[in-house]
The first five atom37 places (N, CA, C, CB, O) and aatype in JSON, in Angstrom:
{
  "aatype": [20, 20, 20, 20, 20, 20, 20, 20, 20, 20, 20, 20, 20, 20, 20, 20, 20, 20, 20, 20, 20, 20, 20, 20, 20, 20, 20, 20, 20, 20, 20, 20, 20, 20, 20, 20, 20, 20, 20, 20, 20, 20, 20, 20, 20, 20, 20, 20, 20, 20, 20, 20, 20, 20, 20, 20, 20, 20, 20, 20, 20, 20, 20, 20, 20, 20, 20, 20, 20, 20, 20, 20, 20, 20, 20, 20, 20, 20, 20, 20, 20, 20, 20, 20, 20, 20, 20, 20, 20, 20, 20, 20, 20, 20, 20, 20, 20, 20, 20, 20, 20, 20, 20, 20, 20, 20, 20, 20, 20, 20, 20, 20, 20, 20, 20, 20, 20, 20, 20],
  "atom_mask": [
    [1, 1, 1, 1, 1],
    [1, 1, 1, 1, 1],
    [1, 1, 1, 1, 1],
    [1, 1, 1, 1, 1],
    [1, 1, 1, 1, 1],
    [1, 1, 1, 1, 1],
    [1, 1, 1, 1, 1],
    [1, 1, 1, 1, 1],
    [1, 1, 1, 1, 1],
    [1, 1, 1, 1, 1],
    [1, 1, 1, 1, 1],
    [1, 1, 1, 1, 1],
    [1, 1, 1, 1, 1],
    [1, 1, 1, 1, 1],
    [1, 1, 1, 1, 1],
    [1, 1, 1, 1, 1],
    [1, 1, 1, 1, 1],
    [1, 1, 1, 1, 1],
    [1, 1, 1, 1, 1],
    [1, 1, 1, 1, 1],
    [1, 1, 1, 1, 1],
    [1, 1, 1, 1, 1],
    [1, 1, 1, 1, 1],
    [1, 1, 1, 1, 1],
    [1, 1, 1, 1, 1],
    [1, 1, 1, 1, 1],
    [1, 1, 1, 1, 1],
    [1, 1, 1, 1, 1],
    [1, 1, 1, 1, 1],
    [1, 1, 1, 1, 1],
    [1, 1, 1, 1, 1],
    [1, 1, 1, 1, 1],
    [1, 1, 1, 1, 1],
    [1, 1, 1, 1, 1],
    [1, 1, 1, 1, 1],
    [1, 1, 1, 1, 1],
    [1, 1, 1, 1, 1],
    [1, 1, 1, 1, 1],
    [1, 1, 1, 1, 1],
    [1, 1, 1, 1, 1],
    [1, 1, 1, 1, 1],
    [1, 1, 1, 1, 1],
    [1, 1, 1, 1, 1],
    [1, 1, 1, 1, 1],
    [1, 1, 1, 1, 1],
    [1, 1, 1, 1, 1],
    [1, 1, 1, 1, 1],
    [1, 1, 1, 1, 1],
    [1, 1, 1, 1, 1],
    [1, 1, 1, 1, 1],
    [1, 1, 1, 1, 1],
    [1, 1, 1, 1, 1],
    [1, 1, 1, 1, 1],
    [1, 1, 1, 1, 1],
    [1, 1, 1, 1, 1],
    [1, 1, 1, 1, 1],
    [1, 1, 1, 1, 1],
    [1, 1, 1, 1, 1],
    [1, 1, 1, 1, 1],
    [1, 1, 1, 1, 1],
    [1, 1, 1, 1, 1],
    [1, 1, 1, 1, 1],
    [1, 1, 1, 1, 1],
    [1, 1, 1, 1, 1],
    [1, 1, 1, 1, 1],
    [1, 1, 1, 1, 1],
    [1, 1, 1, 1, 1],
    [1, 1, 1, 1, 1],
    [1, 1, 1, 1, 1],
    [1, 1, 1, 1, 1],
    [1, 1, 1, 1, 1],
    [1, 1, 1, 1, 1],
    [1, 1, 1, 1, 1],
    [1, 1, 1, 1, 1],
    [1, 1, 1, 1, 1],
    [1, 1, 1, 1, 1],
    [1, 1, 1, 1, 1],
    [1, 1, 1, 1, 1],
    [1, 1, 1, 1, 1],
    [1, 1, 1, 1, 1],
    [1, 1, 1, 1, 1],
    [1, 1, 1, 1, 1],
    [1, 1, 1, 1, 1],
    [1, 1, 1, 1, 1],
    [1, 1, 1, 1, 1],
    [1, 1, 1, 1, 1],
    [1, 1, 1, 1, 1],
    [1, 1, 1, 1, 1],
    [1, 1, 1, 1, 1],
    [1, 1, 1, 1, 1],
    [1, 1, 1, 1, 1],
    [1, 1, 1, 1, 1],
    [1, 1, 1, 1, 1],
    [1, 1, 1, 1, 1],
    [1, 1, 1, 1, 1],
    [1, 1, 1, 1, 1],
    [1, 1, 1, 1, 1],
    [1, 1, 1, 1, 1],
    [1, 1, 1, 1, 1],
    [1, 1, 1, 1, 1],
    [1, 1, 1, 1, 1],
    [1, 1, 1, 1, 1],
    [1, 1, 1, 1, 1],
    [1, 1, 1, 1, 1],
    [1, 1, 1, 1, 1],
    [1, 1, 1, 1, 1],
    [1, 1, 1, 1, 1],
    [1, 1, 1, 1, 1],
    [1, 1, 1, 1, 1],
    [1, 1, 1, 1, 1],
    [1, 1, 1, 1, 1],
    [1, 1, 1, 1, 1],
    [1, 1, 1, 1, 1],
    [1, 1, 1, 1, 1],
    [1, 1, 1, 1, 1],
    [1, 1, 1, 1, 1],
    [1, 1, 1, 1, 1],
    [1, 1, 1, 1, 1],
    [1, 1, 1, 1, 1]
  ],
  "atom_positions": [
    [[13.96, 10.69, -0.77], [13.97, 9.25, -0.82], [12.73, 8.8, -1.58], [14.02, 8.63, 0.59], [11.6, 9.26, -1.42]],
    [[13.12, 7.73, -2.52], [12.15, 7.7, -3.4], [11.38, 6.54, -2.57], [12.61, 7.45, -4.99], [11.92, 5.91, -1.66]],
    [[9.73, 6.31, -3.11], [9.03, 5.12, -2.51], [9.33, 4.18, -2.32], [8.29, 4.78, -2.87], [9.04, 3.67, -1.24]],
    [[10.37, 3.17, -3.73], [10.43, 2.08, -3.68], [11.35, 1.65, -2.99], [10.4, 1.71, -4.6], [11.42, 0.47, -2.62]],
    [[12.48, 2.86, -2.62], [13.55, 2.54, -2.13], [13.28, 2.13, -1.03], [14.4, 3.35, -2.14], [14.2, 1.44, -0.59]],
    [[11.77, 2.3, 0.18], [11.91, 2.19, 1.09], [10.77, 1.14, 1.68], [12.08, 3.34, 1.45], [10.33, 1.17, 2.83]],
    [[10.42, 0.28, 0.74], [9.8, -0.49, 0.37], [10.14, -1.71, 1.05], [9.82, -0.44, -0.81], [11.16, -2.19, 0.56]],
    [[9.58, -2.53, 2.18], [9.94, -3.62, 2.25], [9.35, -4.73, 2.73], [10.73, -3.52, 2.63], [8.14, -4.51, 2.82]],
    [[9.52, -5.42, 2.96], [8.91, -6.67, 2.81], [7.73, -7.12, 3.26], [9.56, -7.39, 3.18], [7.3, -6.63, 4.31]],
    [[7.18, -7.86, 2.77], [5.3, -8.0, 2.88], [4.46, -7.12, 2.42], [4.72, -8.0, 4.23], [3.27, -7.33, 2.65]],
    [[4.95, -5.59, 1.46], [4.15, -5.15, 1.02], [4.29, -3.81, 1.47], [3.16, -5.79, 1.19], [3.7, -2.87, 0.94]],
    [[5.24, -3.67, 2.66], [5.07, -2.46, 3.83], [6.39, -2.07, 3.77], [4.58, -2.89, 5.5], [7.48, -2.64, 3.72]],
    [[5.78, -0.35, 3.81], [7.04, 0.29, 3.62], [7.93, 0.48, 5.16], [6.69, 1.78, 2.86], [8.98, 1.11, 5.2]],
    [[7.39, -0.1, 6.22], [7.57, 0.12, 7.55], [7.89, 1.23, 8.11], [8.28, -0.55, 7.93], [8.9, 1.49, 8.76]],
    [[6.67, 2.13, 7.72], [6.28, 3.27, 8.48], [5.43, 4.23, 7.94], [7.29, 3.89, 8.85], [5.36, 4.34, 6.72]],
    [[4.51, 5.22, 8.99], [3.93, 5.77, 8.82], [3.79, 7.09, 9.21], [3.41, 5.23, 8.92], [4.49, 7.35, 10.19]],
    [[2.97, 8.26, 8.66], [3.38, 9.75, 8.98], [2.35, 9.74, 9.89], [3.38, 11.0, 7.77], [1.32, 9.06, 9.92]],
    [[2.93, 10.91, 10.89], [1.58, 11.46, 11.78], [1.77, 13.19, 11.42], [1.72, 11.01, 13.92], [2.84, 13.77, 11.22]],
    [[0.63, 13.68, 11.41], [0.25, 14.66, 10.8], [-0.06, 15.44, 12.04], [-0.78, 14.42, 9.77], [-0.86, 14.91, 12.81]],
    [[0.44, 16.6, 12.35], [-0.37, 17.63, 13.96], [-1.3, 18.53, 12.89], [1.15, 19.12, 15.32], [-0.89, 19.23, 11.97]],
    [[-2.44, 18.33, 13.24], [-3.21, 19.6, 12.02], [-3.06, 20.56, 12.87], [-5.03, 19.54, 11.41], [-2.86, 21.66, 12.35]],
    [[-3.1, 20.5, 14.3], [-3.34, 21.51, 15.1], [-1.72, 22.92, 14.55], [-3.37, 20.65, 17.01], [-1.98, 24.05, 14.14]],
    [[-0.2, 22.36, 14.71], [0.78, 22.58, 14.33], [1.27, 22.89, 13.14], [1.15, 21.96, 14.65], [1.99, 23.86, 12.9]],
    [[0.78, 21.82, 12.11], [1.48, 21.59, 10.4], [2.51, 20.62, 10.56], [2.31, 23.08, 9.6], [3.18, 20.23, 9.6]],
    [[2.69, 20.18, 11.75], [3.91, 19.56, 11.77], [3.49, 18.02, 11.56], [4.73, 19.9, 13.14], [2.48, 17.35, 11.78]],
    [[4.86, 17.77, 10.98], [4.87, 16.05, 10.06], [6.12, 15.12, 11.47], [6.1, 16.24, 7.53], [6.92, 15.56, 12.29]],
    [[5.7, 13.89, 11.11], [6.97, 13.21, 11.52], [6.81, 11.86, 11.34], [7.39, 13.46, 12.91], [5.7, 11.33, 11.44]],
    [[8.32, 10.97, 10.98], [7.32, 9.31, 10.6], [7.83, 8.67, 11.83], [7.81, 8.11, 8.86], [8.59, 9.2, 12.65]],
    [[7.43, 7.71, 11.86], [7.0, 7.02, 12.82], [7.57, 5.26, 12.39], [5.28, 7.37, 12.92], [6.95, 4.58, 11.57]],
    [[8.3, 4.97, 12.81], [8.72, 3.14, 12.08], [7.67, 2.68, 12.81], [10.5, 2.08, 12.49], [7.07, 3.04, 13.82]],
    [[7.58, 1.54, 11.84], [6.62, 0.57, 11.84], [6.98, -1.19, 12.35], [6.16, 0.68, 10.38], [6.78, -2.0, 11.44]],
    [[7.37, -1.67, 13.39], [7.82, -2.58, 13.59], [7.6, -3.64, 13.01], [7.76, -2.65, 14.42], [6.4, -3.9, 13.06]],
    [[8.52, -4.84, 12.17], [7.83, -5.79, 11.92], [7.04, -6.63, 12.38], [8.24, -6.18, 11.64], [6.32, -7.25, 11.6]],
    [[6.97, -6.86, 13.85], [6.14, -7.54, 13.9], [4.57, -7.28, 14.52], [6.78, -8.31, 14.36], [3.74, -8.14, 14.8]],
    [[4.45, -5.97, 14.61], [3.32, -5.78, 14.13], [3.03, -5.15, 12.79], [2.81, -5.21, 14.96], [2.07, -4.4, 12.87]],
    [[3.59, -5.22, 11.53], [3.06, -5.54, 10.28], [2.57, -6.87, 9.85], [3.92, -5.22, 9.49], [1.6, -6.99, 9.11]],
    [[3.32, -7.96, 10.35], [3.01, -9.19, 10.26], [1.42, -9.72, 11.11], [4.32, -9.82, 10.8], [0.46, -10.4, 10.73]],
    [[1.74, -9.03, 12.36], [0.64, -9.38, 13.63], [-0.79, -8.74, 13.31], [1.2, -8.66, 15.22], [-1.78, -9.13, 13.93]],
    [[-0.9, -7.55, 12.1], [-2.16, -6.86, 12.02], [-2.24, -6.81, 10.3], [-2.14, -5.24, 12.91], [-2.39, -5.81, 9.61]],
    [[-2.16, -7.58, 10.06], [-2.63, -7.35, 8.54], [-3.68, -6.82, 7.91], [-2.72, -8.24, 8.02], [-4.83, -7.21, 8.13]],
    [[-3.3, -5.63, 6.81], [-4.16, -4.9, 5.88], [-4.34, -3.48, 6.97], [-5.8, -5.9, 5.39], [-3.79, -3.05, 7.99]],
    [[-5.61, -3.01, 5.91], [-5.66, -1.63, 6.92], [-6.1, -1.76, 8.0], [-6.4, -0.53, 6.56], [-5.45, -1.41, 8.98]],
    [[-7.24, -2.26, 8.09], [-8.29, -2.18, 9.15], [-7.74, -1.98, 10.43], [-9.13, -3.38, 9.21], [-7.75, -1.02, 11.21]],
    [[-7.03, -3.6, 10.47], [-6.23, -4.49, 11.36], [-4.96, -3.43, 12.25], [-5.44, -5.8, 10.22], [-4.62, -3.21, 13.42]],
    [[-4.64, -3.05, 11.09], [-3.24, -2.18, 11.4], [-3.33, -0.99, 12.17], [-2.57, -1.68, 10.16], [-2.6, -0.54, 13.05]],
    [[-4.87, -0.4, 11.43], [-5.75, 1.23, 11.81], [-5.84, 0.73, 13.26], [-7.68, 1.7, 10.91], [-5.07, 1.22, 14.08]],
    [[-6.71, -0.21, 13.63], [-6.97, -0.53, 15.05], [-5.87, -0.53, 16.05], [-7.51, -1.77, 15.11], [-6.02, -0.53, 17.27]],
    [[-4.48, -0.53, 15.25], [-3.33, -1.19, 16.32], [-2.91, 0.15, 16.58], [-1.97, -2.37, 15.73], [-2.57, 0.38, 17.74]],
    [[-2.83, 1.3, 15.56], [-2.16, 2.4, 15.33], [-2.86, 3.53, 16.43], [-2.26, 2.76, 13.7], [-2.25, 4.16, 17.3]],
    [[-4.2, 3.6, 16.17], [-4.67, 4.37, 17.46], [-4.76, 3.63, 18.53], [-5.93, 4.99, 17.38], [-4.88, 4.45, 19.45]],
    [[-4.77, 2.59, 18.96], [-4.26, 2.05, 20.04], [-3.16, 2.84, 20.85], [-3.82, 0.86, 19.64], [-3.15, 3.6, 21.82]],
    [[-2.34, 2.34, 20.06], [-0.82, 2.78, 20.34], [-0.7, 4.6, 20.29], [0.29, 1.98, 18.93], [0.18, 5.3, 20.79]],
    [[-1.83, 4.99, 19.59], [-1.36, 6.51, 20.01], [-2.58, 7.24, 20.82], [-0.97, 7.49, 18.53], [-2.92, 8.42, 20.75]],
    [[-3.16, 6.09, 21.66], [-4.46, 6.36, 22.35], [-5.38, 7.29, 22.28], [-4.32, 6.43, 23.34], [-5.81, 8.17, 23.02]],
    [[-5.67, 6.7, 20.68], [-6.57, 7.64, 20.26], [-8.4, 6.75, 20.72], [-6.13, 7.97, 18.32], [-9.5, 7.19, 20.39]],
    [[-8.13, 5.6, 21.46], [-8.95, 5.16, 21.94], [-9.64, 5.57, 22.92], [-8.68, 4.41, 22.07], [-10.83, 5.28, 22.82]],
    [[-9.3, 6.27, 24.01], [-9.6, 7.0, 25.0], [-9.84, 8.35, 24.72], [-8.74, 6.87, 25.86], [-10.46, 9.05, 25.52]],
    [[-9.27, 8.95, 23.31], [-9.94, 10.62, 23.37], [-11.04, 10.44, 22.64], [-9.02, 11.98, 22.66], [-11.57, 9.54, 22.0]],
    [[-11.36, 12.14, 23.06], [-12.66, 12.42, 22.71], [-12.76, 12.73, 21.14], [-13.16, 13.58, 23.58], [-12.33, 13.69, 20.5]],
    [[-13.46, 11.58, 20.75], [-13.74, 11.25, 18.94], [-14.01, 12.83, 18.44], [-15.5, 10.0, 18.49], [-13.91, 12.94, 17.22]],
    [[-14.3, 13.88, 19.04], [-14.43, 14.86, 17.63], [-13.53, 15.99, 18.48], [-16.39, 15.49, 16.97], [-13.48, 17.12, 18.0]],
    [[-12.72, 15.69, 19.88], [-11.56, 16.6, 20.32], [-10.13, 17.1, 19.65], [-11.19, 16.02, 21.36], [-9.48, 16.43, 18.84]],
    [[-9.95, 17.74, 19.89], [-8.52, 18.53, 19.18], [-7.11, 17.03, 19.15], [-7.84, 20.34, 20.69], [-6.13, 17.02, 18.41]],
    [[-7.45, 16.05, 20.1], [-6.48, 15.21, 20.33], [-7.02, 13.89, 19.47], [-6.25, 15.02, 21.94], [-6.15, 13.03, 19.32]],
    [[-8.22, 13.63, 18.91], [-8.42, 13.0, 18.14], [-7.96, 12.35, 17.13], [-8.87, 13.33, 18.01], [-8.04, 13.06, 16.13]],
    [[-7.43, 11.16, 16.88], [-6.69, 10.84, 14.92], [-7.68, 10.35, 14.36], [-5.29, 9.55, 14.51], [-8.52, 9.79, 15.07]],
    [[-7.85, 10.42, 13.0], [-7.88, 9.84, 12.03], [-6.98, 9.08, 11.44], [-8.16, 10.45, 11.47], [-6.05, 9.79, 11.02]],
    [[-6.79, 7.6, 11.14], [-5.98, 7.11, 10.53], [-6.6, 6.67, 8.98], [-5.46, 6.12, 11.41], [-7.62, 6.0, 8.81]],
    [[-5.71, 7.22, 7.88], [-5.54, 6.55, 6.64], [-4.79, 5.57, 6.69], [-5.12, 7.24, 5.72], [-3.8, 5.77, 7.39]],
    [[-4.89, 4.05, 5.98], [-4.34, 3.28, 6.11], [-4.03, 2.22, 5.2], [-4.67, 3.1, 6.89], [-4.78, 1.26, 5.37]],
    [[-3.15, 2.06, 4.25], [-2.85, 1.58, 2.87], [-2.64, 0.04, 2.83], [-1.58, 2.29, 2.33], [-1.54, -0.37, 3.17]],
    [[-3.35, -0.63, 2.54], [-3.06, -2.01, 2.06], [-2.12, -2.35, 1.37], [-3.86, -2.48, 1.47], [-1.68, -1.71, 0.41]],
    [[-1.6, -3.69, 1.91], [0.0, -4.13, 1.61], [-0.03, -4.63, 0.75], [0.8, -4.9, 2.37], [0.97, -5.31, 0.55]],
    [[-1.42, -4.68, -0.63], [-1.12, -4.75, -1.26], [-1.22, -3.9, -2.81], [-1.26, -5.56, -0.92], [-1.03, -4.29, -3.96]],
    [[-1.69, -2.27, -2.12], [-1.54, -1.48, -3.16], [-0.28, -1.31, -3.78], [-1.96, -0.42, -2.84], [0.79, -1.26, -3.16]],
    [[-0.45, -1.18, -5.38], [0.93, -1.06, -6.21], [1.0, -2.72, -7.19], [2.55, -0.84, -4.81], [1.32, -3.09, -8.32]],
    [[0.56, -3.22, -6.14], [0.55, -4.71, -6.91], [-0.22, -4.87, -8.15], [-0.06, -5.82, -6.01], [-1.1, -4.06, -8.46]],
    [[0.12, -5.94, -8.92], [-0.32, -6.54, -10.24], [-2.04, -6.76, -9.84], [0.67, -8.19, -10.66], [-2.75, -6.59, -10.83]],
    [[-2.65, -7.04, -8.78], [-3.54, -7.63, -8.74], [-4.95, -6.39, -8.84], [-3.28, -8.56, -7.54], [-4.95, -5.25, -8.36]],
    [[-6.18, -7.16, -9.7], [-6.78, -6.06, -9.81], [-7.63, -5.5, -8.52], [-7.54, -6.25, -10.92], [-7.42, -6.02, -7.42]],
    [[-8.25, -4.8, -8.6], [-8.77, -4.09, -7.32], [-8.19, -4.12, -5.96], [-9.96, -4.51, -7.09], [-8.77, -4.28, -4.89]],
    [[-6.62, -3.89, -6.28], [-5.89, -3.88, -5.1], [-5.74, -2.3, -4.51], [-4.46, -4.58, -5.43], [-5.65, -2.37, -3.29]],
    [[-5.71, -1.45, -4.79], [-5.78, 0.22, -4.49], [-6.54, 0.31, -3.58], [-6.28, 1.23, -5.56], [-7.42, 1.14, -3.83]],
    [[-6.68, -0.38, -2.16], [-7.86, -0.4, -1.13], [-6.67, 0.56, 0.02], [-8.59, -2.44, -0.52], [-5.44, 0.63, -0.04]],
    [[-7.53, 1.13, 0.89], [-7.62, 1.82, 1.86], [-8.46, 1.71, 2.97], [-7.73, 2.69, 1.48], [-9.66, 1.8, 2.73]],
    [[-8.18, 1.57, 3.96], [-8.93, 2.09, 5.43], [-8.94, 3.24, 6.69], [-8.76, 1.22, 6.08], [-8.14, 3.27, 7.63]],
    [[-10.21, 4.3, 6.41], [-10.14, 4.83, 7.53], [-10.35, 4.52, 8.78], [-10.57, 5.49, 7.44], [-11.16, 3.6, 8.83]],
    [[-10.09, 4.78, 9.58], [-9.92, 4.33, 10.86], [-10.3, 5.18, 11.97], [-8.68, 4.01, 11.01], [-9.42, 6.03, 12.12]],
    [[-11.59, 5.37, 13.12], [-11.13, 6.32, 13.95], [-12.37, 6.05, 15.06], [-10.96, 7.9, 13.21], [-13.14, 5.11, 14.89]],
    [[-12.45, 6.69, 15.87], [-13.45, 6.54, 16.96], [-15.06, 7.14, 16.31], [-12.84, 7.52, 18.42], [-15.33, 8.03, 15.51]],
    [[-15.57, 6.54, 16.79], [-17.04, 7.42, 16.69], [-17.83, 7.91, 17.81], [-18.05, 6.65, 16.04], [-18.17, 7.3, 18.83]],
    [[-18.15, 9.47, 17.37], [-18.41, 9.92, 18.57], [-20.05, 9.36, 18.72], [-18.11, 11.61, 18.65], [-20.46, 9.29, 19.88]],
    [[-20.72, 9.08, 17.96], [-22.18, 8.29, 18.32], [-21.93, 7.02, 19.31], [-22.96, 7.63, 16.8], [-22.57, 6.89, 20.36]],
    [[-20.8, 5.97, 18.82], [-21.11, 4.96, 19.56], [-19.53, 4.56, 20.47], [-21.77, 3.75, 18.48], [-19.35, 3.66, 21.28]],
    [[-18.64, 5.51, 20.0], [-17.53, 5.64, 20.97], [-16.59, 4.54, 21.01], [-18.03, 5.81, 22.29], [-15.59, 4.55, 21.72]],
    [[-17.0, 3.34, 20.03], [-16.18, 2.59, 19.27], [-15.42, 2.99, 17.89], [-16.91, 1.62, 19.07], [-15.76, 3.85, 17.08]],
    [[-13.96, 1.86, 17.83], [-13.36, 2.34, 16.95], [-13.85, 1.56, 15.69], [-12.0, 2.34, 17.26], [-14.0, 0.34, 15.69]],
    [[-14.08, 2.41, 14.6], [-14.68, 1.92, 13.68], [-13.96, 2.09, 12.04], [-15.97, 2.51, 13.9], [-13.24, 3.07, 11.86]],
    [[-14.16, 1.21, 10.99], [-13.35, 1.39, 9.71], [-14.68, 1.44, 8.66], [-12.1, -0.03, 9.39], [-15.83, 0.99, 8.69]],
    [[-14.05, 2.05, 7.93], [-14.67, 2.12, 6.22], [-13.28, 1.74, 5.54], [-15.37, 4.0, 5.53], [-12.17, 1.73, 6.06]],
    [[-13.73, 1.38, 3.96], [-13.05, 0.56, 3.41], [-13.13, 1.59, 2.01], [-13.63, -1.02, 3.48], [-14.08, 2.33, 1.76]],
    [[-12.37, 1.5, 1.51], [-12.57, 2.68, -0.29], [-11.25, 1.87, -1.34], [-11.83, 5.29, 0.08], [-10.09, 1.47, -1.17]],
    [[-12.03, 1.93, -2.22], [-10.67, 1.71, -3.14], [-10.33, 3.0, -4.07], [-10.89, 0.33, -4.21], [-11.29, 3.2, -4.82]],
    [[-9.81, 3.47, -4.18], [-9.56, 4.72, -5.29], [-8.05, 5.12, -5.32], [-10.47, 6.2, -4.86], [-7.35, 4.4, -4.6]],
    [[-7.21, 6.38, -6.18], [-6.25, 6.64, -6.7], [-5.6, 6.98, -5.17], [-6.38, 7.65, -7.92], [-4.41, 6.8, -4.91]],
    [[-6.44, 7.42, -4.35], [-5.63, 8.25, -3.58], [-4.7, 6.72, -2.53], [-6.88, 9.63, -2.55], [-3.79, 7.06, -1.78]],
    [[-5.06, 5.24, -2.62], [-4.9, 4.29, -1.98], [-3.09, 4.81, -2.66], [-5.96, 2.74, -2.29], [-2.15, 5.21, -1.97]],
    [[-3.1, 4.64, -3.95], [-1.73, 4.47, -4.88], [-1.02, 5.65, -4.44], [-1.92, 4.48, -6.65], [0.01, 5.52, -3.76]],
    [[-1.56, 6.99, -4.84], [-0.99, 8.45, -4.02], [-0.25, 7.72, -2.64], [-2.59, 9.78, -3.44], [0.9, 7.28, -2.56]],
    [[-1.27, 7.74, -1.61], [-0.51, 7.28, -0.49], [0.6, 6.27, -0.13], [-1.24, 7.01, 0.12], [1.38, 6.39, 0.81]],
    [[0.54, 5.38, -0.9], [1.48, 4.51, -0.72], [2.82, 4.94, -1.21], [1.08, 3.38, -1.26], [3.9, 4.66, -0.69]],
    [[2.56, 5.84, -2.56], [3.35, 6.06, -2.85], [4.55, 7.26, -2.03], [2.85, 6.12, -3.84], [5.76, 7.42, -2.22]],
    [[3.81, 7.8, -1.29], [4.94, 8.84, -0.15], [6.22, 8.12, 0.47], [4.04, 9.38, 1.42], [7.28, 8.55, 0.92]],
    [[5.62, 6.77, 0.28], [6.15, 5.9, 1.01], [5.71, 5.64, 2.42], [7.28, 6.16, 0.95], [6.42, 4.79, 2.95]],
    [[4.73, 6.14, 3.23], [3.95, 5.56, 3.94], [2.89, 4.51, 3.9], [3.63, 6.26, 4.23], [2.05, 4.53, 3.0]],
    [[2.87, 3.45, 4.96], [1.56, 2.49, 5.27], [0.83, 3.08, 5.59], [1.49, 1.51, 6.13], [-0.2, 2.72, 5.03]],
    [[0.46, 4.78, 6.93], [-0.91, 4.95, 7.37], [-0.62, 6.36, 6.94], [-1.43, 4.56, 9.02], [0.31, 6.7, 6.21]],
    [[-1.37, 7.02, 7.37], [-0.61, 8.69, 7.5], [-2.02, 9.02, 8.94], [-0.8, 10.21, 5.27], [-3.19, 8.9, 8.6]],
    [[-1.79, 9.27, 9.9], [-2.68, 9.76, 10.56], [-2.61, 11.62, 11.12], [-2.66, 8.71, 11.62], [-3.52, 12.1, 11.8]]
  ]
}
């Protein structure tokens, strides 16, 4: 299935991969609309995503830990310096969930799988 095909509205392909590093194993995950609407961009979205896979409560550098990558709804677009990304994840210094922000190729790569996060 190609990217665009699965492309939809607001920017979001409505859904995202979770990755087991521990395993190799992949699987996606839908993305409900209304929390695409309710958490806009990465940051927003990163925060909702380990939420929801309570990565809030583990231990930031444990085997159960995520990292979320997280693609802005509006990479791919006409607009310039739109190729932004957010990581997303706990920190084990201050045990809050915290983001960095990057713009680079890999924002376009990712989106293009057709995923919003990949964690």
């Amino acid at each position: 299935m190609n990217a665009s095909s699965t492309r939809s509205s607001f920017g979001y392909h409505g859904r995202y991969l979770v990755v087991d590093v521990s395993t190799g194993r992949s699987r996606w995950q839908s993305l409900d609309e209304r929390v695409r609407r309710g958490y806009l961009g990465g940051s927003g979205l990163g925060v909702r995503l380990l939420l929801e896979h309570e990565a809030a409560t583990a231990e930031p550098l444990g085997a159960e830990s995520t990292l979320a990558f997280v693609f802005s709804p509006l990479v791919g677009s006409p607009l310039t310096t739109s190729a932004k990304f957010a990581v997303v994840s706990r920190s084990p210094l201050t045990m809050r969930i915290n983001d960095s922000l990057a713009s680079s190729g890999f924002a376009i790569s990712g989106k293009q799988t057709g995923a919003d996060a990949i964690l």
